[in-house]
N, C-alpha and C positions, 0 to 999 in steps of 0.2 A: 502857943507858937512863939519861936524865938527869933532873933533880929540878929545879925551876922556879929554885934559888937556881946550879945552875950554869948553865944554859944565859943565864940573867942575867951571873951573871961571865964564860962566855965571849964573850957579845956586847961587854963593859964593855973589858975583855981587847983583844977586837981592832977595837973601832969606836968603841969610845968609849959616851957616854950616850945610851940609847935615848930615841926620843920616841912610841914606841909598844911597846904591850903583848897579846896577843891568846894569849888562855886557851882554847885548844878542848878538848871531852870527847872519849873514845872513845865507842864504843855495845855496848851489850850488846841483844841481840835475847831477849825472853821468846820468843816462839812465831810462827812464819809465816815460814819460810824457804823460798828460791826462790818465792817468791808476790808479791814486787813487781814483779818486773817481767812477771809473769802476770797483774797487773789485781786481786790479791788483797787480802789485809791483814795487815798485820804488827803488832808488838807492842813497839818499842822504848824505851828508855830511855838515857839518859848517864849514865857512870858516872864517878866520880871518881880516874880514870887521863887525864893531861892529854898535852897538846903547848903548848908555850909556844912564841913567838914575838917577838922583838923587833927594833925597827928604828929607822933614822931615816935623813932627808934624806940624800942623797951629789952627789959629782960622776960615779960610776960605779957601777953596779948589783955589787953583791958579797953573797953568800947561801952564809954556814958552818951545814952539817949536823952539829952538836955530836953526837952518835948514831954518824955515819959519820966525823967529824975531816975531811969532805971539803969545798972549796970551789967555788961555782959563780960562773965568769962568763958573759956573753953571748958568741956565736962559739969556746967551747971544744968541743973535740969530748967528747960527752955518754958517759957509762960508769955512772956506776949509775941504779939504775932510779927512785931520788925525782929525778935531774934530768932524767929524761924527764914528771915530772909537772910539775917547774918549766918548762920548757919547754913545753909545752903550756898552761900559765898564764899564760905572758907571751904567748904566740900569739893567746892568747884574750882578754885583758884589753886586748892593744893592735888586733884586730878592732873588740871593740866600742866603744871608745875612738876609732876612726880618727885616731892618733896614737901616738906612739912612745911607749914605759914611762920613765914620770920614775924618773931611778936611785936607787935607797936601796941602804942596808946590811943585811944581816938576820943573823938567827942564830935556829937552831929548833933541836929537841928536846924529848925527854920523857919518860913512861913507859908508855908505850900501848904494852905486846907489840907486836911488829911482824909481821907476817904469821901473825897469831893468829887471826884472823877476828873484831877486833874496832875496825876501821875508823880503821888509825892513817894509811894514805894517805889515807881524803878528810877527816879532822882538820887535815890537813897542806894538803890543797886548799883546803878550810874558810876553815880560819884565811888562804891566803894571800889569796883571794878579797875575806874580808873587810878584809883589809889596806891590799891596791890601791883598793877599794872607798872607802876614807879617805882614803887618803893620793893617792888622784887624783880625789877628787870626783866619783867614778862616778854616786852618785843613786841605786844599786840598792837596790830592799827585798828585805825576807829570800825571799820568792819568787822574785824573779831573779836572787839568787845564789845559792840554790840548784841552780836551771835550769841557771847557768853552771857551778858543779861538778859537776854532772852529766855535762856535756858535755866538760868537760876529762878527767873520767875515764875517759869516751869515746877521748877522742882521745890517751889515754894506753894503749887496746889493751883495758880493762876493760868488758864491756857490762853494766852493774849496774842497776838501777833508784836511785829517787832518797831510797831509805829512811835512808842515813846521813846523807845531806845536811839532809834534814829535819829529823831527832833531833835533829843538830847544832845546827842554826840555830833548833828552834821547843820544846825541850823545857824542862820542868819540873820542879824538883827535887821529888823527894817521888813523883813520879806515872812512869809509862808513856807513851807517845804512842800512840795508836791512828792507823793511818793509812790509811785508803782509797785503793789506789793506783789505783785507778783515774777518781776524780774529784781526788785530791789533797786529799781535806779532812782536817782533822785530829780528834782530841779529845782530852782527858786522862784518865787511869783511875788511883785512886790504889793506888799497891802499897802493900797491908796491912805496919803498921806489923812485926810480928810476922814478916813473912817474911823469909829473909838469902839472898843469891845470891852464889856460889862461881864462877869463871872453875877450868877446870882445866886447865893450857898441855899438850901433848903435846910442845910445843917439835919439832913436825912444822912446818917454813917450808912456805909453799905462795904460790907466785907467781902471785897470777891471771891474769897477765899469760899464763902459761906452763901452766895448768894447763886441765883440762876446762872449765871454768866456762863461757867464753864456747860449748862446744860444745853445753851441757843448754841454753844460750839459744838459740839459735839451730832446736833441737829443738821446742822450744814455741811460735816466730815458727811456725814452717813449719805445728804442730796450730795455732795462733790461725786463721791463714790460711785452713790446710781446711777450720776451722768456719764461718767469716764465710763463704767462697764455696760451700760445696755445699751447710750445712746452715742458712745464713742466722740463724748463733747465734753464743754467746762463749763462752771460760771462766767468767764469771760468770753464765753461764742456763742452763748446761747443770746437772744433776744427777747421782748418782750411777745412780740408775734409767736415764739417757741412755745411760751407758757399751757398754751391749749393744748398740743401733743402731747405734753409732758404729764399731763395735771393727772392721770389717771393714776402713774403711778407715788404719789406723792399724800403725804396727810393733808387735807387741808392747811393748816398750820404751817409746817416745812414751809408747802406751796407758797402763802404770803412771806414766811422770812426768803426765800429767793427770788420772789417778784423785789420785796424790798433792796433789797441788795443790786440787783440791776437798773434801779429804778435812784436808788443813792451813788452810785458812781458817774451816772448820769447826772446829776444833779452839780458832783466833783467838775465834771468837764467843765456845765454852763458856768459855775462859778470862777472859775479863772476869763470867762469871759467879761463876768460881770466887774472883778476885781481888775483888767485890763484896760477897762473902758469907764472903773471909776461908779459904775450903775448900783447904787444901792438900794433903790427899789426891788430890784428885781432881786438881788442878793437875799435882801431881806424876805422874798415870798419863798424863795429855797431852802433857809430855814425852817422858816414855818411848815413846810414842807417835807423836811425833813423829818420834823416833830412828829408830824402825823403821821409816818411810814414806822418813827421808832417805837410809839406809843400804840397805834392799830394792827401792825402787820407784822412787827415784831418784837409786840409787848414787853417791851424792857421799861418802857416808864414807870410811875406812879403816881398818886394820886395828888401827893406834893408838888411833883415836876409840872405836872399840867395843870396845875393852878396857876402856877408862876408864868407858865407861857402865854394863859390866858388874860393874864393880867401886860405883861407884854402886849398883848394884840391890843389892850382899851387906850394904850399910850401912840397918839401920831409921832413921839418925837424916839418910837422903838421901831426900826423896821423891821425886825426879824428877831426873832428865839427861839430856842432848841434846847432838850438836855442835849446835856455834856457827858462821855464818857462811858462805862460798862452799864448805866442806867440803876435804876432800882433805890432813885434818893442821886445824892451829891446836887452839880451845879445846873442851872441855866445860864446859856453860853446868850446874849442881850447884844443887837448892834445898833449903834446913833451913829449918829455925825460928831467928829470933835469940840469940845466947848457944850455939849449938849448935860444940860445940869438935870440927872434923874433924882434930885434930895426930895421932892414933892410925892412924886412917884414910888418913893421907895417907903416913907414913911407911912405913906396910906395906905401901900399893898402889904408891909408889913407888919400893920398892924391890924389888918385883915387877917393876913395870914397866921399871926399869932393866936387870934381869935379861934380859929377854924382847928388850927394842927397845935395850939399848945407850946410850938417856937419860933422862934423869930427868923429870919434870915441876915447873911450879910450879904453883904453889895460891894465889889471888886474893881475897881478902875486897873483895868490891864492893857501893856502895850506890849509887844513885841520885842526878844533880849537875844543877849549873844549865848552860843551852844556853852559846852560844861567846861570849865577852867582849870585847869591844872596846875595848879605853881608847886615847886621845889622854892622852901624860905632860906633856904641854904646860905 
């Protein structure tokens, strides 16, 4: 991982002076996972873990992965998996453009864990989006390019909903973003000054590309489907009291990932309660709560994840833990009170956990940052 002053010098290095600059957050998700692209709600924020981005005018499109030391041109044959995202960006940017990609220079990098479940690909799509977006006079507001990262991530093998895209592009330092995925609206909720959130890496990589992820999608299209056509309803009007009529026609399976899903939105509401009124008890058993929905009912955990949580649970000074993200490895999302020192806690669990899995983890002090920045150095 790079730090905003080198992946600056490496662009300086090999392109000379940038004429653009482009600051994206990661995200941290409080509560409502696998529920975006179920028509649910989620609960995010940006945290101040960056991807930097610098560019400027060329005679030939040239784009160094300061991260990977790897360079992209157009017509090479493609090998890692960010230049299957860049590819799919320039696909897309020159569609809707009906015109070919004016060539610049770029260079990216940062410090956003990579395949941690805290959205350093669509930071990476984010930022490019908004890039081209300038630097070819696109005209897009923050709603269509969103839409179009969405769809690049699409076409990149990921079927995700458009909850990082949003964060990215509509968040607010200080606050949460509430977001209705199913009409797109948004709001802001402020996280109580008092609260501190902990990222905990399992340093488990998981490639969405390659992992279950797109198959628990695809599970919930097929229940969305059955509901709309036999029972003339949705995920968001069904109730838990519905579950019993339904259950016949469903896998077992399905069945719990849409109990779950009803059952984590709900969880979404109380939690703006609890962050309203400051309650971090209770915050903290929603969590945990949540863990248990994503790891029983709709097995995206593993065996790394819920260790980590469980070790969260033997700490009074953690009230709450959860994976983070498309599941299957990455983060545990950890919440304290401010000033709350886990150096004790961290070393002892991981050096358990070294013991157990072979790696270590890291330990994340995260607060909440401004959405993705766009400068012209002009």
């Amino acid at each position: 991982m790079a730090n905003r002053s080198e992946v600056f010098e490496s662009f300086v290095t090999k392109f000379g002076t940038p004429q653009y600059q482009v600051t994206v957050p990661g995200r941290v998700n409080i509560i409502g996972e696998h529920t975006d692209y179920n028509d649910g709600f989620v609960l995010p924020f940006t945290m101040d873990r960056y991807t930097w981005i610098y560019a400027k005018k060329s005679e030939k499109l040239r784009i160094y992965a300061v991260d990977y030391h790897e360079f992209f041109e157009q017509n090479i044959h493609v090998k890692s998996s960010w230049m299957k995202y860049v590819e799919s960006i320039l696909t897309e940017i020159s569609s809707i453009s009906n015109r070919d990609i004016e060539p610049l220079e770029l260079a990216f990098g940062g410090n956003i864990p990579i395949g941690a479940g805290v959205s350093s690909s669509s930071a990476m799509v984010c930022g490019f989006v908004a890039l081209f977006n300038e630097f070819m006079n696109l005209g897009l507001n923050k709603g269509e390019m969103i839409s179009l990262a969405s769809k690049i991530e699409h076409g990149s093998g990921v079927l995700g909903g458009k909850m990082d895209q949003t964060a990215i592009f509509k968040s607010q330092k200080g606050n949460a973003l509430l977001l209705d995925c199913k009409n797109e609206t948004t709001s802001m909720v402020k996280i109580p000054e008092q609260w501190q959130f902990y990222l905990v890496n399992t340093n488990v990589k998981h490639e969405l590309i390659d992992s279950d992820y797109n198959d628990r999608r695809q599970k919930m299209e097929e229940a969305k489907s059955l509901l709309k056509r036999d029972f003339k309803t949705s995920l968001r009007q069904i109730t838990g009291a519905d579950l019993e009529s339904i259950k016949p026609y469903f896998q077992h399976t399905v069945l719990e990932m849409v109990q779950f899903v009803l059952e984590e939105n709900q969880r979404v509401k109380d939690m703006l309660e609890n962050m309203k009124n400051g309650e971090i008890r209770d915050a903290g058993k929603l969590l945990y709560k949540s863990h248990e929905g994503l790891s029983q009912k709709y097995k995206v955990s593993c065996e790394e994840l819920d260790f980590v949580v469980e070790e969260c649970r033997n700490n009074q000074d953690i009230y709450g833990a959860r994976m983070m993200g498309a599941g299957f490895g990455g983060c545990v999302l950890a919440l304290t009170m401010v000033n709350t020192n886990l150096g004790r806690w961290y070393s002892i669990t991981n050096r358990l956990y070294e013991n157990r899995f072979g790696r270590g983890l890291d330990l994340i002090k995260v607060r909440s940052s401004n959405p993705l920045i766009m400068k012209n150095l002009n």
